[in-house]
C-alpha positions in Angstrom: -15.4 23.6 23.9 -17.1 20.7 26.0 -16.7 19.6 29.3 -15.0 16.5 27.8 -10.9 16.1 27.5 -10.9 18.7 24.0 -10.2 16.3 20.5 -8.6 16.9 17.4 -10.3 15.1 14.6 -7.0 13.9 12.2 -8.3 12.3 8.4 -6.0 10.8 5.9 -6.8 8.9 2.7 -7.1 5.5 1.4 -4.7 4.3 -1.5 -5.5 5.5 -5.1 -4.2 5.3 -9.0 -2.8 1.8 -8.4 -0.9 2.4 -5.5 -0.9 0.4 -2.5 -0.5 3.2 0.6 -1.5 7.0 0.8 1.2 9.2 2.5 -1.4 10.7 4.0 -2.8 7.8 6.2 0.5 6.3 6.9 1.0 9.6 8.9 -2.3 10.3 9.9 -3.0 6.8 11.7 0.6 7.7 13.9 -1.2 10.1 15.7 -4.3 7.9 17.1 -4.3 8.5 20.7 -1.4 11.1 20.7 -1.9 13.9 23.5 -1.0 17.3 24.1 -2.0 19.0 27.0 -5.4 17.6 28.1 -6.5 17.4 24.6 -6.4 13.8 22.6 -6.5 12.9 18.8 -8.2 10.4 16.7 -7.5 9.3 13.2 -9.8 8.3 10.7 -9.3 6.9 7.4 -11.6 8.4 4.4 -12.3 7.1 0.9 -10.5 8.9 -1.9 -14.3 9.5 -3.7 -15.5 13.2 -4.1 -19.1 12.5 -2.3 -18.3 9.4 -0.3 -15.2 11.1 1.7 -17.8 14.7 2.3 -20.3 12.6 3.6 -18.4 9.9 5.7 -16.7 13.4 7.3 -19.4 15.0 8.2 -20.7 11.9 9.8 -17.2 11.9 12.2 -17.3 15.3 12.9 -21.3 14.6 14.4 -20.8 11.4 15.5 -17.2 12.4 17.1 -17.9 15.9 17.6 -14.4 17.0 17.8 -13.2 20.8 18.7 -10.4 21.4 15.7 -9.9 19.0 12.4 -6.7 18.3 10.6 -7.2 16.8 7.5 -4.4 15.9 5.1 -3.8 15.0 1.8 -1.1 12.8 -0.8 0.4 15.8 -3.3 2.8 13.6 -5.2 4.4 16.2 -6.9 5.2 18.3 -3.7 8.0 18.0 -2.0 7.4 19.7 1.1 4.6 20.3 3.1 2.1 22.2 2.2 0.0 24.0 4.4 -3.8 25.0 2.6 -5.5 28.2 3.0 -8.1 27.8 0.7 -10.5 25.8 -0.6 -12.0 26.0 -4.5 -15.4 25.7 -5.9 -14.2 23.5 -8.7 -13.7 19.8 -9.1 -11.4 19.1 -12.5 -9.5 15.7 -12.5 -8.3 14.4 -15.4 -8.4 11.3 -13.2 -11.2 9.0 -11.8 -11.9 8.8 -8.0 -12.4 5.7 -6.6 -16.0 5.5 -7.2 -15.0 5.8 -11.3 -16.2 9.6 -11.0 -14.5 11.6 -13.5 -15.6 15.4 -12.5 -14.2 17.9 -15.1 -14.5 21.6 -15.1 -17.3 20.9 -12.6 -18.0 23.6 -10.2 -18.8 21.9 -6.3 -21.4 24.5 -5.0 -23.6 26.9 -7.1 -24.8 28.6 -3.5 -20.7 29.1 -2.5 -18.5 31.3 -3.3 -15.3 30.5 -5.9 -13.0 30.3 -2.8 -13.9 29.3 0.9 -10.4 30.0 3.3 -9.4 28.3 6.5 -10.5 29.3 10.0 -7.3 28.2 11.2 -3.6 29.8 11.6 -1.7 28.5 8.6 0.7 31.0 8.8 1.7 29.8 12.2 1.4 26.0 11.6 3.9 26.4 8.6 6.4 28.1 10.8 5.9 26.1 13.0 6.6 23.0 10.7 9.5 24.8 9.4 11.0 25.8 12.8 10.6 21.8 13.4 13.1 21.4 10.4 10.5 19.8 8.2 10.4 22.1 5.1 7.1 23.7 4.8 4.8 26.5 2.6 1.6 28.0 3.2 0.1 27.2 -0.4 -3.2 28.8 -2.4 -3.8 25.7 -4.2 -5.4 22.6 -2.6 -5.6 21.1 -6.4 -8.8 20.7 -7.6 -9.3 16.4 -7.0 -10.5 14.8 -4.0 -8.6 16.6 -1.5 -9.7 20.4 -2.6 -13.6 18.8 -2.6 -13.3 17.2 0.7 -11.8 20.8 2.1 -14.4 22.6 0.2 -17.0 20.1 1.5 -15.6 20.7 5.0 -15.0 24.3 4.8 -18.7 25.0 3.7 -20.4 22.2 6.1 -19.1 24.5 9.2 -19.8 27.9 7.9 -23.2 26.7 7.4 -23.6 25.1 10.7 -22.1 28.1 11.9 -19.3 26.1 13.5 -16.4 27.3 15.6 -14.1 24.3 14.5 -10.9 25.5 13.0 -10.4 23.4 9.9 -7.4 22.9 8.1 -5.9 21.0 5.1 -2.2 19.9 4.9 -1.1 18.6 2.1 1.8 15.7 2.2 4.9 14.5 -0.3 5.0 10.9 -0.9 7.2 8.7 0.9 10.5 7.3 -0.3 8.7 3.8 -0.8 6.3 5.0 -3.5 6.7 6.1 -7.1 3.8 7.5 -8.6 4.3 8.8 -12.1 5.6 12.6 -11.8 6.3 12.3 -8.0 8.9 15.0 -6.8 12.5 13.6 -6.0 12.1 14.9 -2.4 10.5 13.1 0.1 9.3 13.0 3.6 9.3 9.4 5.8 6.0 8.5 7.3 7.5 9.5 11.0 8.6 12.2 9.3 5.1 13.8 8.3 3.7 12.4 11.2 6.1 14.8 13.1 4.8 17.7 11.1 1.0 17.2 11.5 1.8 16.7 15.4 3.3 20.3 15.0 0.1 21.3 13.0 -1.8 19.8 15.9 -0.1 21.6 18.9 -0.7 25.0 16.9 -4.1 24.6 16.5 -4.7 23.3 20.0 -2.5 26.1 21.8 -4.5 28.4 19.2 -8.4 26.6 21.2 -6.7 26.9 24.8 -5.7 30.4 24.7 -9.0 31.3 23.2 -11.1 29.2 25.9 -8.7 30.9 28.8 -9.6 34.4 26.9 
């Protein structure tokens, strides 16, 4: 870690499908500024586009050079929180991103392997969401739209740079305020997934301050 106060690099998406908010950034954007300990977060919004969002990312995480990123995700038809392990080599949407790509059956990487998994304790940050009282699963299956290909993108931009960086995805239910089609009944208040990627947070920056005193 640098000399400098240590940062955790938060990303939520822009609105997509019609809809006029992303669960995602309406939590994400809660925790600009937020500290814990000596370390500090900053949010950043990305565009829900396969290439754009892998690209703008990468840029933040030069430009910003942060020590662990937390990047979350609108899963409509979750109704909890759902904590993302891996990442897979395939893009297949029957949807269009925001730049009108349709990718079907497409695989992301033919150098990568069909799976890349988190260097980050998911295990602990879903108990520790849990524990929080904000219902929460470690899940194997990041989909396979925008939000698996930004992971993916992420997840194989720092093995290659052979980056300590824990990465992780979190994945959010929608907020009582939207109805996308198919959205699970349950439903989690923007302060309410703000509380749990806080949680997230601390884990994953306990996780970098026991290490650095190691």
């Amino acid at each position: 870690m640098s000399s400098a106060a240590p940062t955790i690099l938060i990303t939520g998406f822009e609105p997509f499908g019609g809809e006029t908010i992303n669960a995602s950034w309406e939590a994400a954007q809660k925790l600009e500024g937020w500290r814990h300990g000596g370390a500090v977060a900053t949010a950043r919004l990305l565009p829900c586009a396969y290439e754009t969002s892998v690209k703008k990312l990468i840029s933040m995480i030069e430009t910003l050079r942060p020590d662990a990123l937390l990047m979350t995700g609108q899963a409509a038809r979750r109704g909890v929180v759902c904590v993302e392990r891996f990442a897979r080599n395939l893009d297949d949407a029957r949807a269009p991103d925001n730049d009108g790509v349709l990718r079907r059956a497409l695989r992301i990487s033919r150098a990568a392997p069909d799976w890349l998994e988190a260097a980050a304790p998911v295990r602990t940050i879903t108990q520790a969401i849990n524990e929080a009282g904000i219902p929460a699963r470690a899940s194997r299956n990041a989909g396979a739209f925008v939000c698996n290909h930004l992971y993916f993108g992420a997840l194989q931009y720092l093995s290659g740079k052979k980056s300590a960086i824990p990465a992780v995805f979190v994945h959010l239910p929608v907020t009582p305020e939207q109805s996308p089609q198919g959205a699970s009944e349950r439903r989690l208040t923007s302060a309410e997934a703000a509380d749990a990627l806080r949680v997230a947070a601390t884990v994953m920056l306990d996780r970098l301050e026991e290490g650095e005193a190691a």
